[in-house]
C-alpha positions as CSV (number, residue, x, y, z in Angstrom):
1,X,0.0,0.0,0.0
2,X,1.6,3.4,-1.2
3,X,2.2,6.0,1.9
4,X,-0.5,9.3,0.6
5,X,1.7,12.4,1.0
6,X,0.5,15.0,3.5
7,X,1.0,18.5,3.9
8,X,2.8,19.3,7.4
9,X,1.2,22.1,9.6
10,X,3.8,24.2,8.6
11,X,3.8,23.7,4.8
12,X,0.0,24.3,4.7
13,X,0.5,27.3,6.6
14,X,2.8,28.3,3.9
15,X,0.5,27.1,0.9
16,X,-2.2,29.0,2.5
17,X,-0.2,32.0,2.6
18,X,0.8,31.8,-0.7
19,X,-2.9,31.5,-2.1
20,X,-3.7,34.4,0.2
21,X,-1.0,36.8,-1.0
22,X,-0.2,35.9,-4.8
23,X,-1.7,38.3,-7.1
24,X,-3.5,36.1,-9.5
25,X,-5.4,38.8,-10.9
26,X,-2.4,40.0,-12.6
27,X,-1.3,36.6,-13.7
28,X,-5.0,35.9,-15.2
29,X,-5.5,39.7,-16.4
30,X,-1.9,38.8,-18.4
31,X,-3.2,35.6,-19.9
32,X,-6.1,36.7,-20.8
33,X,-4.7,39.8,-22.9
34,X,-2.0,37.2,-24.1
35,X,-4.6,34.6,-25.4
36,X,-2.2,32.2,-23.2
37,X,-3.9,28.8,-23.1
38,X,-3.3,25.6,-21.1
39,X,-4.1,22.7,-22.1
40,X,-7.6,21.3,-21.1
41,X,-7.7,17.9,-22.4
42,X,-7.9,18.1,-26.3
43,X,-8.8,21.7,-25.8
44,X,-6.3,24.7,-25.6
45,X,-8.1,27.4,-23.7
46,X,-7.5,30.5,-21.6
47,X,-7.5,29.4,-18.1
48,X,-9.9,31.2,-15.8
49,X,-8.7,32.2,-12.3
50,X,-9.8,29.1,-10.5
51,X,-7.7,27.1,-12.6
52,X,-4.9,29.0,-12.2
53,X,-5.7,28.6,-8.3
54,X,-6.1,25.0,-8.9
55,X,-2.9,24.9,-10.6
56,X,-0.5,26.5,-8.5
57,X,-2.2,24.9,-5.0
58,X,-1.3,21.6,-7.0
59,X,2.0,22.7,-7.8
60,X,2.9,23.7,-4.1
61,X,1.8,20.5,-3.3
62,X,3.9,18.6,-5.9
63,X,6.8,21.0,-4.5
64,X,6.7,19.7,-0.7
65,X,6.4,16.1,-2.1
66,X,9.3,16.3,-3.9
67,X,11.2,17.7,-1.0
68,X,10.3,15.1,1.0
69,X,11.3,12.5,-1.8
70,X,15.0,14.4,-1.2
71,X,14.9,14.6,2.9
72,X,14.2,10.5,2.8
73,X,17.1,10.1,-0.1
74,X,19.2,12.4,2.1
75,X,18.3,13.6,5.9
76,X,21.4,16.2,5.3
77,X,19.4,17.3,2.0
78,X,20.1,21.6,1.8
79,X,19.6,22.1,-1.1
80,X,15.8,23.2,-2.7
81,X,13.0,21.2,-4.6
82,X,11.1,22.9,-7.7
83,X,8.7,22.2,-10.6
84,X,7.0,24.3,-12.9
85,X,4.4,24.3,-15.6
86,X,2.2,27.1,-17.4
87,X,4.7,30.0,-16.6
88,X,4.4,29.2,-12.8
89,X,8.1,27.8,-11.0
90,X,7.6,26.7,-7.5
91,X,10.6,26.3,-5.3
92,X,10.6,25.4,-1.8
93,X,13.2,24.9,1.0
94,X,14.4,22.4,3.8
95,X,13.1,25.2,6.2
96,X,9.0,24.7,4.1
97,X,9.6,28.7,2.7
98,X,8.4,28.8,-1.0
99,X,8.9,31.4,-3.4
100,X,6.4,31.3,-6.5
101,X,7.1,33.3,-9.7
102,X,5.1,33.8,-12.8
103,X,7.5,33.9,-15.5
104,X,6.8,35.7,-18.7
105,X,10.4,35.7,-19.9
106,X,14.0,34.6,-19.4
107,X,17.3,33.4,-20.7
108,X,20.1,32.0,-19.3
109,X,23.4,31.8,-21.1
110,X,25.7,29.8,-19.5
């Protein structure tokens, strides 16, 4: 029987905080005067702002998971966990912080 991954206290606290303080107005206002669609099954549409909610709550969640993935590989783990999709990256810490950005544009040359 596979162990269901659960939020600590803490990491929900964080989560919560996140969906409380993110400005998804601006990320849905952007998309929206982008024509920036996700993929909805065999549909590309527009996401509303509950699906961007949706998305990023899941995200978080995915986040934590993976860090605890890392803290069972290694219980001296420092470094951080991410994951991203739909111009949202999710990074989180051994200490449960997380930092979410909406990205619109980058490069890297390394």
């Amino acid at each position: 029987m596979e162990n269901k991954f659960r939020l600590t206290d803490n990491q929900q606290e964080r989560l919560d905080n996140v969906m409380d303080k993110f400005d998804f107005n601006a990320v849905a206002d952007y998309m929206h005067r982008t024509d920036w669609r996700w993929a909805f099954g065999k549909e590309m549409l527009v996401p509303d702002i509950l699906d961007i909610k949706q998305t990023l709550r899941s995200l978080i969640k995915e986040a934590y998971k993976l860090m605890q993935k890392y803290k069972e590989e290694d219980p001296d783990y420092k470094g951080q966990a991410s994951i991203s999709t739909g111009g949202f990256f999710v990074m989180v810490f051994p200490d449960d912080d997380c930092q979410v950005l909406f990205s619109i544009a980058e490069y890297t040359n390394y």
